[in-house]
Residue frames as a rotation matrix with the C-alpha (Angstrom) as fourth column:
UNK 1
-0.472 0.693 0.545 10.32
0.658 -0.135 0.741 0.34
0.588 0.708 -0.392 -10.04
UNK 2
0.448 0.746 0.492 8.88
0.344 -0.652 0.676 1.97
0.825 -0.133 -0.549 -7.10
UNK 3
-0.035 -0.675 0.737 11.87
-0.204 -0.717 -0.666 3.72
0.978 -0.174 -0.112 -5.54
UNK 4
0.853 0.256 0.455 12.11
-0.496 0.123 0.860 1.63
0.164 -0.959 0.231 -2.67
UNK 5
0.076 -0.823 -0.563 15.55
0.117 0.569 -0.814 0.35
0.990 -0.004 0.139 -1.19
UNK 6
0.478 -0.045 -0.877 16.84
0.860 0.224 0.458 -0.37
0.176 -0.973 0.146 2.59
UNK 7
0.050 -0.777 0.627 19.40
-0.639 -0.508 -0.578 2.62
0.768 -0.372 -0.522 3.92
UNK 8
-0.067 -0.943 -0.327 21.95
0.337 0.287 -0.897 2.11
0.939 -0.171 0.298 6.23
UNK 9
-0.171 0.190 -0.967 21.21
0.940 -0.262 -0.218 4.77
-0.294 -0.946 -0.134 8.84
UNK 10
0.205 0.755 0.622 18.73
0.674 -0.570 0.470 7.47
0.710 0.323 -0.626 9.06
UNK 11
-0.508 -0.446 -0.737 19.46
0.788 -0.587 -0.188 11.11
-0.349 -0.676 0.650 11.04
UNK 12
0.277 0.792 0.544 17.13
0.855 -0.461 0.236 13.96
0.438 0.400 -0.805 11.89
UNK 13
-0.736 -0.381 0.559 18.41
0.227 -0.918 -0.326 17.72
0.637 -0.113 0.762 11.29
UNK 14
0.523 0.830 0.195 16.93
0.827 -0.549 0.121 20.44
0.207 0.098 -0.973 13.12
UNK 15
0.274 -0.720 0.637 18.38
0.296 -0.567 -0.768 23.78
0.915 0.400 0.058 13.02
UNK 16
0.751 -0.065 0.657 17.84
-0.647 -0.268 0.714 24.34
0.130 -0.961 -0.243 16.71
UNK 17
0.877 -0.407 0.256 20.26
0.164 0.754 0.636 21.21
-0.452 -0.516 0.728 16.91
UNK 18
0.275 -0.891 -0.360 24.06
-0.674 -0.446 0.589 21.44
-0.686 0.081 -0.723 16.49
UNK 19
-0.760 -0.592 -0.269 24.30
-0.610 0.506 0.609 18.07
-0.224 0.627 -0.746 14.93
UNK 20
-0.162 0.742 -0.651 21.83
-0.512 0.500 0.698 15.47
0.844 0.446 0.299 13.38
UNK 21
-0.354 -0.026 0.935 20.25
-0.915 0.216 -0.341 13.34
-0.193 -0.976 -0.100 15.64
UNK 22
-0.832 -0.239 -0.501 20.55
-0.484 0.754 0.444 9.40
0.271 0.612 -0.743 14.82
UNK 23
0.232 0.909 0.347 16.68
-0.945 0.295 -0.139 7.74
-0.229 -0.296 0.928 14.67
UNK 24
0.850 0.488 -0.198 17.71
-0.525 0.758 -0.386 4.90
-0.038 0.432 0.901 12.80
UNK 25
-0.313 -0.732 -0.605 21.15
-0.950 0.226 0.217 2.27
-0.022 0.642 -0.766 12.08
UNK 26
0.576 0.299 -0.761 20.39
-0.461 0.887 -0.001 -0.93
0.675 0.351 0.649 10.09
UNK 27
-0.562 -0.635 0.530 20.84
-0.791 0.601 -0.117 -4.00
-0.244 -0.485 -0.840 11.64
UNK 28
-0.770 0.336 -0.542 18.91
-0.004 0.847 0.531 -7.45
0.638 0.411 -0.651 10.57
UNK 29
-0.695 0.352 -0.627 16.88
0.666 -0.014 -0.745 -7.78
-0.271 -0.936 -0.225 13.78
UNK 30
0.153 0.455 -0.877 15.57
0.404 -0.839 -0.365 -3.90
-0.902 -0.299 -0.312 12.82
UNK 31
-0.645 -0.382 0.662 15.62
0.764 -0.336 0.550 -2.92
0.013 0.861 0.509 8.90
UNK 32
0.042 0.726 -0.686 14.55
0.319 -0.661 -0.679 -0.03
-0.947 -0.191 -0.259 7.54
UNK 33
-0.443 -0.238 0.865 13.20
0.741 0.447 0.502 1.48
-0.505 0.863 -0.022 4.01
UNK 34
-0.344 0.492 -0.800 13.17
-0.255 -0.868 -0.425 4.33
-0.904 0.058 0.424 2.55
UNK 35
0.422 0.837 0.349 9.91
0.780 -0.139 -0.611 5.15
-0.463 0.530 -0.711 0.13
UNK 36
-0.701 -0.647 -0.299 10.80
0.427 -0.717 0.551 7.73
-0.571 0.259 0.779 -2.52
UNK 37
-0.060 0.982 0.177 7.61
0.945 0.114 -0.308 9.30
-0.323 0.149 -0.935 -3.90
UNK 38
0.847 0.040 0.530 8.08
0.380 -0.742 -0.552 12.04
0.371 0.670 -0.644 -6.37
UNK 39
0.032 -0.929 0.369 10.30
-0.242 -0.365 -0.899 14.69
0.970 -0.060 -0.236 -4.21
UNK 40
0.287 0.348 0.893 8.75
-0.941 -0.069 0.330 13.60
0.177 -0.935 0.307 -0.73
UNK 41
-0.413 -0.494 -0.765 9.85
-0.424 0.848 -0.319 10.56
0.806 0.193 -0.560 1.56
UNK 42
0.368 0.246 0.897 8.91
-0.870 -0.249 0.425 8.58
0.328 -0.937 0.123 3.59
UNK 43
-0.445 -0.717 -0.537 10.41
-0.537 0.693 -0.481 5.59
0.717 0.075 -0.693 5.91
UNK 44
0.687 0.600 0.410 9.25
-0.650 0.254 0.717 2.63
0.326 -0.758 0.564 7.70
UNK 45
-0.742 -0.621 0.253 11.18
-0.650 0.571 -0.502 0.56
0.168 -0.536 -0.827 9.95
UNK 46
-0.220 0.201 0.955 8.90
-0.810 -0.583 -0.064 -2.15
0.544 -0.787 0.291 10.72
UNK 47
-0.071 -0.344 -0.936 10.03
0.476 0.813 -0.335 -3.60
0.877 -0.469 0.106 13.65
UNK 48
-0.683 -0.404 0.609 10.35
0.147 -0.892 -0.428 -0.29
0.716 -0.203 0.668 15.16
UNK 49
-0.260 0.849 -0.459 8.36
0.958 0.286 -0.013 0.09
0.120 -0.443 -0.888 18.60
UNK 50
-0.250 -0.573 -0.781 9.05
0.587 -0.731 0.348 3.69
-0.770 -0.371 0.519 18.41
UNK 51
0.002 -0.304 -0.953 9.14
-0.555 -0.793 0.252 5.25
-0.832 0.529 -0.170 15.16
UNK 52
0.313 0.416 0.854 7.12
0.464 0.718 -0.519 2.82
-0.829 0.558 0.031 12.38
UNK 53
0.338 0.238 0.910 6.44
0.934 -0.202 -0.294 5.49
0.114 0.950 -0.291 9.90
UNK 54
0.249 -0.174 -0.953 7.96
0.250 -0.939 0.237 9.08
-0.936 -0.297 -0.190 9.64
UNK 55
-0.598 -0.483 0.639 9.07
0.793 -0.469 0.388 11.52
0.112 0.739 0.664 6.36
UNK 56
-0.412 0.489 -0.769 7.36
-0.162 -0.870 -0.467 14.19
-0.897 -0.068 0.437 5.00
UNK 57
-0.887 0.321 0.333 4.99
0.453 0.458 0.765 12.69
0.093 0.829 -0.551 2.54
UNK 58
-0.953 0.245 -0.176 1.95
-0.277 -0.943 0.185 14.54
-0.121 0.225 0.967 1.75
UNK 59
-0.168 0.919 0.357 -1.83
-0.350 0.283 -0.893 13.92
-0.922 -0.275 0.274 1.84
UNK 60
0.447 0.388 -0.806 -1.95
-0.555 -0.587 -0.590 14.64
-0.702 0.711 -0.047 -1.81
UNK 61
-0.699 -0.680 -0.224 0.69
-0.707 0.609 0.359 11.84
-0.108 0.409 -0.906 -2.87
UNK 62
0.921 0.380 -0.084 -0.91
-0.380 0.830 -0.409 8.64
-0.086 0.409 0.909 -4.71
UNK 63
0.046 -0.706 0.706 1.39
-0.671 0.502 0.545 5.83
-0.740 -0.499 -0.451 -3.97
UNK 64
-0.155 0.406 0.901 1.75
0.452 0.840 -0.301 3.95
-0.879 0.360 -0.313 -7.44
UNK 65
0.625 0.595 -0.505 0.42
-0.049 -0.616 -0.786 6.71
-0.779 0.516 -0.356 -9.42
UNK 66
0.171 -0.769 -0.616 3.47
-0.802 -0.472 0.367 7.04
-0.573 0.431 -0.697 -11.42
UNK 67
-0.177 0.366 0.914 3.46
-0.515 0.756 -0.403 3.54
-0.839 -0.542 0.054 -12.32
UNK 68
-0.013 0.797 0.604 0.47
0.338 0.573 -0.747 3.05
-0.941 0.194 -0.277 -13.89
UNK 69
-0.553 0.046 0.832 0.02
0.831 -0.047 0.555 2.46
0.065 0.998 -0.012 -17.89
UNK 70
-0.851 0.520 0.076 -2.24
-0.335 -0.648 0.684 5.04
0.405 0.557 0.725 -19.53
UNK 71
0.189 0.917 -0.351 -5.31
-0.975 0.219 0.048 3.04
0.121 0.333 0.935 -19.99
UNK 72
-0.699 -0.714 0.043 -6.11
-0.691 0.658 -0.299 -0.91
0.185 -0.239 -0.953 -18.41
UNK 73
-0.338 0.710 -0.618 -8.79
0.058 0.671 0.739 -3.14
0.939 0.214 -0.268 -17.72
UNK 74
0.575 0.493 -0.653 -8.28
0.534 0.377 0.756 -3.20
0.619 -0.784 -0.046 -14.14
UNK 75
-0.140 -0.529 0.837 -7.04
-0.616 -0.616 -0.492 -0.54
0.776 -0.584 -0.240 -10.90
UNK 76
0.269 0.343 -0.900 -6.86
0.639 0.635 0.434 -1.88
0.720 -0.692 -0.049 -7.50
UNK 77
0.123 -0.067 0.990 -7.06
-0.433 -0.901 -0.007 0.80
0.893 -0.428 -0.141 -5.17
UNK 78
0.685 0.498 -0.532 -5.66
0.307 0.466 0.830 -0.54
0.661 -0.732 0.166 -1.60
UNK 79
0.975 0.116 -0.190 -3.89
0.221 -0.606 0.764 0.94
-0.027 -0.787 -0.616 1.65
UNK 80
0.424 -0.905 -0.023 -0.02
-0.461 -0.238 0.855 0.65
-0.779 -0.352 -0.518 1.24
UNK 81
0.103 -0.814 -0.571 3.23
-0.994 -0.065 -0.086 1.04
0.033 0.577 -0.816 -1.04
UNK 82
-0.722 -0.317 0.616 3.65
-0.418 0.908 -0.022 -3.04
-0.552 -0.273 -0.788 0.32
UNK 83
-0.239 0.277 0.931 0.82
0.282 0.937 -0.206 -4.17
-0.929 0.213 -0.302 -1.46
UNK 84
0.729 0.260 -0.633 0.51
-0.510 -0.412 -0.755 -2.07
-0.457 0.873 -0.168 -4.10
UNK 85
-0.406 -0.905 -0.123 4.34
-0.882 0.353 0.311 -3.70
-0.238 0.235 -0.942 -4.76
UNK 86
-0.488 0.183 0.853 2.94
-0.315 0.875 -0.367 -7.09
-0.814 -0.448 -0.370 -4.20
UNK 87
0.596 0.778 0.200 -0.05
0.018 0.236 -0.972 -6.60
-0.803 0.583 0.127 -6.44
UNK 88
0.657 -0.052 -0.752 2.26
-0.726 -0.313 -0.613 -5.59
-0.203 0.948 -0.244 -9.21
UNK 89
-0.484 -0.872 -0.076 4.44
-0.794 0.400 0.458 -8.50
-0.369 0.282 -0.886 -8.82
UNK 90
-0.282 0.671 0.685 1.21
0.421 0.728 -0.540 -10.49
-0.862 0.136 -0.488 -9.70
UNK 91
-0.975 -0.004 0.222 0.79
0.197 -0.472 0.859 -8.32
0.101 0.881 0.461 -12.68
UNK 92
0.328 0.905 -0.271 -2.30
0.927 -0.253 0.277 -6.51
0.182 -0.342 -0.922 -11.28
UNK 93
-0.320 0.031 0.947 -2.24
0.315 -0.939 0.137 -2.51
0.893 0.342 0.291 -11.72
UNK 94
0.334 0.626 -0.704 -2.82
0.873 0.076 0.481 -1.11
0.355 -0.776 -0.522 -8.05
UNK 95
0.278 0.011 0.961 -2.67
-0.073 -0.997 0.033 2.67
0.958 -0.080 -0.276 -5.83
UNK 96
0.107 0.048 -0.993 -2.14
0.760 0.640 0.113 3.69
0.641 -0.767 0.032 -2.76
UNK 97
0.757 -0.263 0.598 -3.28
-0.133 -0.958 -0.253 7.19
0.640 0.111 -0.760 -1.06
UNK 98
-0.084 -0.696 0.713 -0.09
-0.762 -0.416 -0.496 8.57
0.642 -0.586 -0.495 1.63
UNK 99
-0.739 0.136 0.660 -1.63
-0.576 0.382 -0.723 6.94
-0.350 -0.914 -0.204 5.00
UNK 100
-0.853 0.511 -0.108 -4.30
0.498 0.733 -0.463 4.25
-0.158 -0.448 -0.880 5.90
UNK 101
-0.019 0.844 -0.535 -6.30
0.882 -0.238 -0.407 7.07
-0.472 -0.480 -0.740 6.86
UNK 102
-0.448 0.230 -0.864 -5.90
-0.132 -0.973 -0.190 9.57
-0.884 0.029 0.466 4.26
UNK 103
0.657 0.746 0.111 -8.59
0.156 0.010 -0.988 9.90
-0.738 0.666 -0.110 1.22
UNK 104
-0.555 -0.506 0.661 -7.40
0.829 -0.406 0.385 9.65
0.073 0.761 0.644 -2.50
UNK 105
-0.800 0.094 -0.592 -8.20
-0.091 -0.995 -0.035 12.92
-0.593 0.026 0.805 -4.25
UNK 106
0.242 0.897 0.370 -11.63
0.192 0.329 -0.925 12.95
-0.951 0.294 -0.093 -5.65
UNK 107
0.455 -0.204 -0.867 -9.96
-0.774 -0.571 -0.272 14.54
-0.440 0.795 -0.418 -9.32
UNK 108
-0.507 -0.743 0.436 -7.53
-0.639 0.664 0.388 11.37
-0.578 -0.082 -0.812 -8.80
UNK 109
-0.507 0.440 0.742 -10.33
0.285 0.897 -0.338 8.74
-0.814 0.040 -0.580 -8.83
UNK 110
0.670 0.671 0.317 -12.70
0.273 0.174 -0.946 10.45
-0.691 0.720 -0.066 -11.56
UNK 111
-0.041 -0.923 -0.382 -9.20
-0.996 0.006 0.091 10.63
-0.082 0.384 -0.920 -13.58
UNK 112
-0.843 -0.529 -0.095 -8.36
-0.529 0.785 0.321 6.89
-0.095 0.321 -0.942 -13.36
UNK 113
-0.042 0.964 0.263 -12.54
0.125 0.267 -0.956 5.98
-0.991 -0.007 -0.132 -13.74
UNK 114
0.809 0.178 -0.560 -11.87
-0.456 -0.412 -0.789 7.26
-0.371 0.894 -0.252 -17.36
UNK 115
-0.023 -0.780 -0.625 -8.60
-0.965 0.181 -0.190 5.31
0.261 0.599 -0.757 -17.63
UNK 116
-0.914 -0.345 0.214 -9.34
-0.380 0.912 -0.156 2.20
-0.141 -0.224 -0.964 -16.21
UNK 117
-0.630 0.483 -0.608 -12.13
-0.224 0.637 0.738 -0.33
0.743 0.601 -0.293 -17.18
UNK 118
0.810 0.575 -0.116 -12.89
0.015 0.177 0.984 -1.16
0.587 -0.798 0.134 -13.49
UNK 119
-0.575 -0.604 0.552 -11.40
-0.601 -0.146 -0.786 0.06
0.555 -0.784 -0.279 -10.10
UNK 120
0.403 0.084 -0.911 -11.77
0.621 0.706 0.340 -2.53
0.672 -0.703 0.233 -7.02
UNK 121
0.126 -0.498 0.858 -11.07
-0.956 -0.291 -0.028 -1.04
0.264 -0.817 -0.513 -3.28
UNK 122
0.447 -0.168 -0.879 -9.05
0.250 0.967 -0.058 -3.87
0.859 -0.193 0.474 -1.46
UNK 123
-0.265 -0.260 0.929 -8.38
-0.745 -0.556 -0.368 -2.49
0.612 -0.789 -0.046 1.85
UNK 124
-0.968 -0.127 -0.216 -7.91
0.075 0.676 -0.733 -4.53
0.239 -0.726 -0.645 5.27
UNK 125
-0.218 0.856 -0.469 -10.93
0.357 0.517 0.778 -6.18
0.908 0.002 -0.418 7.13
UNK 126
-0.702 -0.214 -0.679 -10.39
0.712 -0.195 -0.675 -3.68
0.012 -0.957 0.290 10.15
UNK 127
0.330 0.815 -0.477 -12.51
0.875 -0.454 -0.170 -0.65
-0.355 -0.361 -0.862 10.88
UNK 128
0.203 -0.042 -0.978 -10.69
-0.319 -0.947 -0.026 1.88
-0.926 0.318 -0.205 9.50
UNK 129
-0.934 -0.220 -0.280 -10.41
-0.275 -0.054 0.960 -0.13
-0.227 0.974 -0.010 6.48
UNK 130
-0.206 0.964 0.166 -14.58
0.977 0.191 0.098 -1.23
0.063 0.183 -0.981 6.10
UNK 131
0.239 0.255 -0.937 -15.12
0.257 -0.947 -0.192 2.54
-0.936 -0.195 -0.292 7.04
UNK 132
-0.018 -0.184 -0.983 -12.97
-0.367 -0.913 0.177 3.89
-0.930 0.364 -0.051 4.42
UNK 133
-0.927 -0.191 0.322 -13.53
0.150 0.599 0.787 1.34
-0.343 0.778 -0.526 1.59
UNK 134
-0.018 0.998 -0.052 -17.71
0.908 -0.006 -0.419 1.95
-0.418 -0.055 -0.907 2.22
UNK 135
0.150 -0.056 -0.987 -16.90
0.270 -0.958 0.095 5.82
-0.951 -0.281 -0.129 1.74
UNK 136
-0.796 -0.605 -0.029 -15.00
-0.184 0.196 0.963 5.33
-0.577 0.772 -0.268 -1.52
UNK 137
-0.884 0.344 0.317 -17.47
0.465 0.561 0.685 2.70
0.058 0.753 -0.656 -2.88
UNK 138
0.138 0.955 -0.263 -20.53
0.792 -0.266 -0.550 4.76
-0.595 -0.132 -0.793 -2.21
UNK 139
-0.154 -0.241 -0.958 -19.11
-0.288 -0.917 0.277 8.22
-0.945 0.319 0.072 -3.42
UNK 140
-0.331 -0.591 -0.736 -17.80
-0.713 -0.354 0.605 6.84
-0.618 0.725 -0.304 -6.49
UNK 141
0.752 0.642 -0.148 -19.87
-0.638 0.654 -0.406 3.79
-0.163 0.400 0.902 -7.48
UNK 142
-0.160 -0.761 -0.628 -16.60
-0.550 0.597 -0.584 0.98
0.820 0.252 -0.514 -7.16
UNK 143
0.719 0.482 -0.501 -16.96
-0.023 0.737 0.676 -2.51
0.695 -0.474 0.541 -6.00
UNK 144
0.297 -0.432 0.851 -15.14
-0.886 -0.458 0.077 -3.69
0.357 -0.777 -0.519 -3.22
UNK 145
0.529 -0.063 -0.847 -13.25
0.152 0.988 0.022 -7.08
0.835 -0.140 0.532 -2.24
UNK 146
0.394 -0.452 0.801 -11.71
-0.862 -0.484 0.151 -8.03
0.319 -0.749 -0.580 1.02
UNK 147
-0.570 -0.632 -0.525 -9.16
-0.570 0.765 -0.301 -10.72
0.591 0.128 -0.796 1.80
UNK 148
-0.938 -0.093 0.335 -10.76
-0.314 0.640 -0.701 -12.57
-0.149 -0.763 -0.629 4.94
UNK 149
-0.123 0.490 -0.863 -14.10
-0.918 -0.386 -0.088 -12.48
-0.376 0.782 0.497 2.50
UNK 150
0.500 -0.410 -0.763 -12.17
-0.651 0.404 -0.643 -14.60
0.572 0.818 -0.065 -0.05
UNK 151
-0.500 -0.837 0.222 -10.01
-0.866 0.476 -0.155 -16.71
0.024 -0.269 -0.963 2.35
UNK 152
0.144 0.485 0.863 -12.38
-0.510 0.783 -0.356 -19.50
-0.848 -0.388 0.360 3.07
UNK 153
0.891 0.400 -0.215 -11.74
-0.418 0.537 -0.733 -20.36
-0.178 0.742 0.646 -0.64
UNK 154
0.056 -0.913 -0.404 -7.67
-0.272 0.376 -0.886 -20.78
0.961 0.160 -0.227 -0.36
UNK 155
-0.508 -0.588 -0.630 -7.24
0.370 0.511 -0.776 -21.89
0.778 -0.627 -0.042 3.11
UNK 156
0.396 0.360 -0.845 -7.78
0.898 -0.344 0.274 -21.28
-0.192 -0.867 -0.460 7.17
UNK 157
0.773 -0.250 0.583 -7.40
-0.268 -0.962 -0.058 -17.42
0.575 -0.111 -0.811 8.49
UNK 158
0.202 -0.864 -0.462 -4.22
0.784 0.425 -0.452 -16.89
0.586 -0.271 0.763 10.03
UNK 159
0.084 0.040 -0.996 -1.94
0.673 -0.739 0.028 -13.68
-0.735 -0.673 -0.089 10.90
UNK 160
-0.776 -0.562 0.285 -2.31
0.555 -0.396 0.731 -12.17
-0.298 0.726 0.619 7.94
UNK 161
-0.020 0.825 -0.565 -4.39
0.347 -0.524 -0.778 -8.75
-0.938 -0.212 -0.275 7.37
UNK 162
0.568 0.455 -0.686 -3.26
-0.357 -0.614 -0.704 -8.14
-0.741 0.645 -0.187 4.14
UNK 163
0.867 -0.361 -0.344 -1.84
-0.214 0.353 -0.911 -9.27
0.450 0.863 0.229 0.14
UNK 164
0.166 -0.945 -0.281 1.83
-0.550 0.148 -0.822 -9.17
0.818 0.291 -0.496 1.10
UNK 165
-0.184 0.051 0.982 1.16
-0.824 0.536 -0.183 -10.99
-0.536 -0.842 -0.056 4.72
UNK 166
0.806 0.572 0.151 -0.88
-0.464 0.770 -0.438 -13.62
-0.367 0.283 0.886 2.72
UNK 167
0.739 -0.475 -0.478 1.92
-0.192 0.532 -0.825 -14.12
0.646 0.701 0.302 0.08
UNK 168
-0.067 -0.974 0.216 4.56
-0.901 -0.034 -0.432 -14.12
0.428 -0.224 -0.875 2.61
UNK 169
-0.206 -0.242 0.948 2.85
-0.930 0.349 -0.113 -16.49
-0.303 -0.905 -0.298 4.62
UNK 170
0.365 0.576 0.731 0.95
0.031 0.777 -0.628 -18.72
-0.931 0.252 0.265 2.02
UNK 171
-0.219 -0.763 0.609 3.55
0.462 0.468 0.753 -18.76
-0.860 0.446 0.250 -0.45
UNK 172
-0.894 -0.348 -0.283 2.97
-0.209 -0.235 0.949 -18.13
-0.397 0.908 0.137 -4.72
UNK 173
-0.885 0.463 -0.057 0.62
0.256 0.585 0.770 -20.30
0.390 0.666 -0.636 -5.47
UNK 174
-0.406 0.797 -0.446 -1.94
0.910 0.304 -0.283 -19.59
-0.090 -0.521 -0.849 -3.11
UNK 175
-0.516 0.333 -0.789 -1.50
-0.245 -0.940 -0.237 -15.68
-0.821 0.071 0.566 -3.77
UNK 176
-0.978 0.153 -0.144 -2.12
-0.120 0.154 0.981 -16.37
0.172 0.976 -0.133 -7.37
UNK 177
-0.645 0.764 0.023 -5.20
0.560 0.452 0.694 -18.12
0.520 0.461 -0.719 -6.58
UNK 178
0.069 0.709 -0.702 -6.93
0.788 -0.470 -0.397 -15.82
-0.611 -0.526 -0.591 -4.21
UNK 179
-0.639 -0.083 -0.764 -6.08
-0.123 -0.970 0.209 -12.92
-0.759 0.228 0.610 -6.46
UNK 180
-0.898 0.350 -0.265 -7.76
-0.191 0.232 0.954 -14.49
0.396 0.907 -0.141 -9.44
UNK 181
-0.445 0.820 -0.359 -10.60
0.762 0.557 0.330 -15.39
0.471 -0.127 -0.873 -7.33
UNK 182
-0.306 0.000 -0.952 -10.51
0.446 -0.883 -0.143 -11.33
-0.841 -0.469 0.271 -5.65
UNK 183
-0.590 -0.030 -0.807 -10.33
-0.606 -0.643 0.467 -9.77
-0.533 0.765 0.361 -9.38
UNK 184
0.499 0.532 0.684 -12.01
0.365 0.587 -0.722 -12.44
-0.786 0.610 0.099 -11.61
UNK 185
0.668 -0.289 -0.686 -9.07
-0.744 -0.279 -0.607 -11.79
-0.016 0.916 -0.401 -13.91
């Protein structure tokens, strides 16, 4: 659904170079996955101490965007392709801009403000996510939820900073309930 699969092994051209040079070869220990996002990619290894994230994805890319229905009750607007995945396996309608740190387009958001019922930022409890979630929700008048917030009602904090950490680490059931108790849907 959202053009995401492992690869094998990853090589970077440059014409100055005679032959490709190998960044990447799968191995269990070290996977890697490539993102396919309109015509732009991008890949993350991460395990990688070296080379996390790399392609040539664009500021301007909305992760998700493609996706999404027409016209919904609820958006969830939060940092990465991983939970945007996540959210939709919970049947929950969610974005994501390029990077952490790059801004949706402002056309984007008063676009899906007219197609969605109510948008929610859900972005990590770190500083560059409270920064950029405050930005957002001021600009644009959307509310804002944050997992570590909401945890005190499913369980202790752990190592988890975000949706797919939670579910990986606290199973189905527990995503379920914190999401219903995040969205009130």
């Amino acid at each position: 659904i959202y053009n995401v699969r492992p690869i094998q092994r990853l090589f970077y051209r440059r014409e100055s170079f005679l032959y490709p040079v190998p960044l990447y070869n799968n191995n269990k220990q070290s996977p890697c996955y490539l993102y396919t996002i309109n015509t732009k990619y991008k890949f993350y290894c991460p395990f990688s101490t070296t080379n996390k994230w790399f392609g040539n994805v664009t500021r301007d890319i909305i992760q998700g965007y493609e996706q999404l229905p027409e016209t919904g009750e609820l958006l969830i607007l939060t940092k990465s392709l991983k939970d945007v995945m996540c959210l939709y396996d919970r049947n929950y309608h969610a974005i994501a801009p390029a990077s952490e740190t790059t801004a949706f387009p402002e056309d984007k958001i008063i676009e899906l403000q007219s197609r969605f019922k109510r948008l929610v930022v859900f972005f990590d409890l770190d500083c560059a996510g409270y920064t950029h979630s405050e930005k957002l929700c001021n600009k644009y008048n959307i509310e804002r939820v944050f997992l570590h917030d909401n945890y005190c009602l499913v369980g202790k904090i752990e190592e988890e900073e975000d949706i797919s950490d939670f579910c990986k680490l606290k199973g189905e059931d527990k995503t379920k309930e914190l999401c219903i108790k995040l969205f009130k849907i």
